[in-house]
Structure formats: structure tokens, C-alpha cells
N, C-alpha and C positions, 0 to 999 in steps of 0.2 A: 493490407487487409481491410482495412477503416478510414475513409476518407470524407470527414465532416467537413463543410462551407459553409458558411451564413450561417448554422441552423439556428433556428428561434422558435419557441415555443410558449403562445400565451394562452392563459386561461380565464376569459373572459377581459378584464384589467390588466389582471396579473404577468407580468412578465419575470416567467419560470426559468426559460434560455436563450439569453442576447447575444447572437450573434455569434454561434460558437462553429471557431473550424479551427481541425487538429487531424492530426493524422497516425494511423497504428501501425506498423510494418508486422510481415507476416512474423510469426516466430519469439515476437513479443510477449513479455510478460509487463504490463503496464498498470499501476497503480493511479485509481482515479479517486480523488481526492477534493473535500470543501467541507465547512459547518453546515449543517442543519439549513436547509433549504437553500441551500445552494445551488440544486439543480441536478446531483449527479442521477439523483434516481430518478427524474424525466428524460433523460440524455439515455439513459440505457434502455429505458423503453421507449425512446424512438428508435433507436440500434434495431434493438429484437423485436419490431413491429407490432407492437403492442397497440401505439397512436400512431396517426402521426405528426411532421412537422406544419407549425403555421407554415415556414417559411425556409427560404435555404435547400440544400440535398446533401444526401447521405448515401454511400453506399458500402457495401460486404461485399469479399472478393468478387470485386467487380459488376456486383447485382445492386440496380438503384430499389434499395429501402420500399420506395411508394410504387413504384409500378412494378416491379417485379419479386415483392411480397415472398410468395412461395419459393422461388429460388435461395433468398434471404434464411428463410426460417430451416432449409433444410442443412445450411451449413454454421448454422448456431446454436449453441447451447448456455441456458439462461438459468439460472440461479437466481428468484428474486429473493430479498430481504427478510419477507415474511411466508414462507415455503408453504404453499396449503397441501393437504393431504387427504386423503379417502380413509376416514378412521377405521370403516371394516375391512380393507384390502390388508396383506399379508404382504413383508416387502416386495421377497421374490413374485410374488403377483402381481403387485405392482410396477414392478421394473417389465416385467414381460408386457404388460397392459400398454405402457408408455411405450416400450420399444414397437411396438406393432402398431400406434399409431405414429411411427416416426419411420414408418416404412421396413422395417426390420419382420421377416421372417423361418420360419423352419430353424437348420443348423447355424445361420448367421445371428440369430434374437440368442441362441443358448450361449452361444461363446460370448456375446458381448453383454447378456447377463452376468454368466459366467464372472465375466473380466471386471465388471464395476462392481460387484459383490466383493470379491478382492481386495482389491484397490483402494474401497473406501472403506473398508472393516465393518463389512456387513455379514458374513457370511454367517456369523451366532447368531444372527437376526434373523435371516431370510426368515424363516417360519411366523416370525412375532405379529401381532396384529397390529399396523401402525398407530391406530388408535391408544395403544400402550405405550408407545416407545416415548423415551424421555425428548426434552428441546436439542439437545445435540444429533441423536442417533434418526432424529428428521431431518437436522440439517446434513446429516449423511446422505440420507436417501435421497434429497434435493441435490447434492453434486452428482450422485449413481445417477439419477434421472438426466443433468445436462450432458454425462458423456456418454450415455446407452450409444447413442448413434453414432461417437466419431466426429464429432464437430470439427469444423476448422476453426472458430471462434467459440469460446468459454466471455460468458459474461457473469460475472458472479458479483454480487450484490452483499456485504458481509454476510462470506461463505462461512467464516468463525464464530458466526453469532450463537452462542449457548453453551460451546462446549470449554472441556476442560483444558487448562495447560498442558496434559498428555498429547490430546486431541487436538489440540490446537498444531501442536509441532508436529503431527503426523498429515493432518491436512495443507498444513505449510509445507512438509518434503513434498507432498504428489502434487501438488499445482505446481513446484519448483519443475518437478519431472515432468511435468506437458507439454514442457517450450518446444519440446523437439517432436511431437506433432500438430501443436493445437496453437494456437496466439489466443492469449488471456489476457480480458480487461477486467482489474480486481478493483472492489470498491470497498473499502472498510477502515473505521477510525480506531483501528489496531494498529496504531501507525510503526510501533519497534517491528512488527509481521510485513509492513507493507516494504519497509526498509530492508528486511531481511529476503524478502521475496522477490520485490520489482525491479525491472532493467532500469524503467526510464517512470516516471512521476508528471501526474497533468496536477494540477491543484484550481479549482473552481471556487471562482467566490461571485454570490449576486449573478450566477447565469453567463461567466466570463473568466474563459481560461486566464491566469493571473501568472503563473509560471509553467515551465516545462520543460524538465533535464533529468539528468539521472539524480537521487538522492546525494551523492558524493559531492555534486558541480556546484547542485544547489546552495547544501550546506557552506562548500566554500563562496558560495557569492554571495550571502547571507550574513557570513561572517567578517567579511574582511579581510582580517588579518589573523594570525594564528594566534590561540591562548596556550600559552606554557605553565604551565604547573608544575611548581619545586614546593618539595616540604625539607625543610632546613630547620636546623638548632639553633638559636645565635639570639642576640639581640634585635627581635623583632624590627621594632623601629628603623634601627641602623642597617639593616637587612633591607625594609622595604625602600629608604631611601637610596641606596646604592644600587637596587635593581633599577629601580626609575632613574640612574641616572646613564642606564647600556643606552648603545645605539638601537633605534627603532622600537625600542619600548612606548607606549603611547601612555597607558596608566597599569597602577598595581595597587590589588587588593589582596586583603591577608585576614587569617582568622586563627585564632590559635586553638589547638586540639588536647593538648596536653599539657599539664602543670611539669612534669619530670622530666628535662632535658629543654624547655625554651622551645619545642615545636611549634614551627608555624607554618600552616599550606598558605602557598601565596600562587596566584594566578596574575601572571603580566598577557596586557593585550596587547598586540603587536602591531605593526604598521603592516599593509599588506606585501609578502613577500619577505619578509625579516626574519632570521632562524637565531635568534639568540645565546640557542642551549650552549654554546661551544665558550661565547663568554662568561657566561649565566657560570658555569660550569667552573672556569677560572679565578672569578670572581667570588666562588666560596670555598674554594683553595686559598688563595691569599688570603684570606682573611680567616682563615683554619677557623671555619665553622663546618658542622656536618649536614649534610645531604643525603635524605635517603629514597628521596623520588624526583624523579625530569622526567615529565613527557609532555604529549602535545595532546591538548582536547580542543577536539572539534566539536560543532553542535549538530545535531542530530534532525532527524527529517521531522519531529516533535517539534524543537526549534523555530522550525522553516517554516513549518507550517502555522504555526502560532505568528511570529511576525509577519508573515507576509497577510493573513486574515485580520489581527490587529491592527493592521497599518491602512486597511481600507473599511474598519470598521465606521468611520463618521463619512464613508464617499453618500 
């Protein structure tokens, strides 16, 4: 569906995006991802031809970006950041106003009003004068608006920006439900949402894809090796020196929680490949202490994303 090469984009000096090629498969739900000027938000308005590239090409199913523009814009739909609005329009006015210049008319403009009213929990609204409506129930009306027409590509730019925890998990299901007509590039540092949402993960730093895998792959390559977490009764001390003495243990740390029974959660990091629990598990049998948690934490796309932007933070 999205097939960047080279692309670079500078602004006078400034170089906004070095060199970036990556690619979207149709059907995708892709989270696009970097700190604060990092680029994502000139990369998607080269996508939805907004500018265009210094340098490099780009193209939407199969339409090149710069020379064939209008093929491009008819099969995308754009979500930016900061959603503008027409304060005196009425939603349902609105939605009709936009669909008709998106090519939409007669019995085709009403159902796919119709449908994005729905969908995005607008339909108490349709009447309201947008100029009223609060920060969230814009950013409604800005997702109504990128799928009036049916896109094959959703580019959304933090689509969750304003709204509430309800809202939020309700705009999280219907982008989850697009995959199966639309391929969505999600941009936003909701990242427990991006993780919950996205197949597959770009992460951009300084204008240069840095990683890209799904959420899961990353975290484990990120991590290493596995962290196990037991909380156990016992003699602290002697506890933690005896886990550090298992096979494929690397180090352990402990902290205690409770004055009443000797609790203490201990987390061991593991060499990569090493599953512990089974002697972990033995080892406080013999030694008749109690145990009332094993499991395995992994780090999270939060994690990922902090060290991997960390780690090129003095490039």
C-alpha cells in the first residue's frame, strides 16, 4: 500500500527526513512512532500530499505521491494533529459539505454520512454547531471526515488527542475494525494504545527509521533475556543469594513489601533463552519458604521506545 525510498525532506538547513524507506502492506495497522521532532509529522504530509519530497519517491497503491497527486488523495484519508473546523457548520453539514467534495453524491453521500455518524458516536451531535463541540467530539468529526469516502489508506495523526478514557477505548475498537477494509498508519505517543492497536511498529528518531517489528519481537529484542518475578517469604538475603546462584540467572534484585511474613518481590534477569521458573520453583520448596507469585515480565513498547530514542540521544 506505502512504499517509501530515499525520502528526505529539508527545510531550508534543516534536515526534517534523512533518508527514509519503509514499507506498509495493504491491510495493515501500523504504528508510527519517534519524540518530538522527529519527523513523523512531515513524513505523513508527504504521504497525503500535502508537500512534497526534497528527494527520494513515494508512492499509495501504486500512484507515485508527486506526479499523480490526485489519484493519491482519492484513496486516502488524513487525520491531521491539529483538526481545523468551520465553527458555523453543523456536523451533519459538515460531513455532507466534505463528502461532496470527495466526490460523493445523491443516495451514496447519505449512507456514508449515514455510516461515519455511527461509527464515530456522532449521531447526538449531527445537529450541534461545531463551533460548540468540545476537543474530543472535533476529534470525532476529524476521523468522520477521513472515512466519508472509503479510503484505502487512514493516516491518522494522534487520532486520541483530547478525548476521554471511555473515548479513547471506543476509537481504539473502530480503528482495530478497519484492517479489514482500510490499511492504517497511526501516529501517537499513547503508546499502551499504539501497542494495543498496531500489527507492526516503525519508530523514527532524527528523520531515520531506527527500528521495525511488531511490538512483541521488539520488546524481546530489547530485552534480552527474560525477567522472572517471585514474591517469596523467607530470609530475604538468603533467598536472594540462592536465586543468583540458578543456572542462567545473570543478576537479582529484591525489595521488600511487607513487615508481616518476610515478603519480598525479587525480579532475576536472565540470560537470553533461560526459563528458570521450574527450578526457581524447587528451590523454594527445599528450602520451605513460601511463594505466592512466578511469572514472567516483559518490557513493554513504553520500554522500546525509551531505550532505543535514549540510546541515540548524544548521535
Amino acid at each position: 500500500m506505502i512504499q517509501a525510498s530515499h525520502l528526505t525532506k529539508r527545510f531550508g538547513r534543516t534536515l526534517a527526513v534523512d533518508d527514509l524507506s519503509f514499507e506498509v502492506q495493504r491491510g495493515e495497522i501500523v504504528g508510527f512512532l519517534g519524540p518530538n521532532g522527529a519527523g513523523k509529522t512531515t513524513t505523513m504530509r508527504m504521504l497525503s500530499c500535502y508537500f512534497p519530497a526534497t528527494s527520494g519517491a513515494v508512492s499509495v497503491a501504486g500512484f507515485d505521491v508527486l506526479t499523480q497527486s490526485l489519484d493519491v488523495r482519492r484513496r486516502i484519508g488524513y487525520l491531521p494533529e491539529n483538526f481545523p473546523v468551520y465553527p458555523d457548520m453543523r456536523v451533519e453539514e459538515y460531513l455532507k459539505y466534505r463528502g461532496r467534495l470527495k466526490g460523493l453524491t445523491g443516495r451514496r453521500l447519505f449512507v456514508r454520512v449515514e455510516d461515519v455518524l455511527d461509527r464515530c458516536g456522532l449521531k447526538e451531535a449531527r445537529r450541534t454547531v461545531m463551533g460548540t463541540l468540545s476537543r474530543g467530539y472535533r476529534q470525532r468529526v476529524g476521523l468522520a471526515d477521513s472515512l466519508v469516502h472509503e479510503p484505502e489508506l487512514l493516516i491518522l495523526d494522534e487520532p486520541t488527542l483530547g478525548l476521554d478514557p471511555r473515548q479513547i477505548r471506543q476509537i481504539r475498537d473502530l480503528i482495530r475494525s478497519l484492517s479489514d477494509r482500510h490499511t492504517v498508519l497511526l501516529s501517537s505517543h499513547i503508546l499502551p494504545e499504539v501497542e494495543a492497536v498496531c500489527q507492526r511498529v516503525l519508530i523514527i528518531d532524527k528523520g531515520r527509521i531506527v527500528a521495525s517489528d511488531t511490538p512483541d519481537k521488539l520488546a524481546e529484542h530489547m530485552s534480552g533475556g527474560r525477567r522472572i518475578v517471585a514474591e517469596i517469604s523467607g530470609p530475604c538475603e538468603a533467598i536472594g543469594l540462592a536465586l543468583e546462584g540458578l543456572t542462567g540467572v545473570t543478576s537479582v534484585t529484591w525489595k521488600t513489601g511487607e513487615a508481616a511474613g518476610n515478603w519480598g518481590r525479587f525480579q532475576c534477569e536472565c540470560e537470553k533463552g533461560a526459563d528458570i521458573r521450574g527450578a526457581l520453583f524447587d528451590l523454594v520448596a527445599r528450602n520451605r519458604w513460601t511463594m505466592r507469585e512466578l511469572s514472567v515480565e516483559r518490557k513493554n513498547l513504553e520500554d522500546v521506545f525509551v531505550a532505543i530514542t535514549e540510546s541515540r540521544a548524544g548521535d
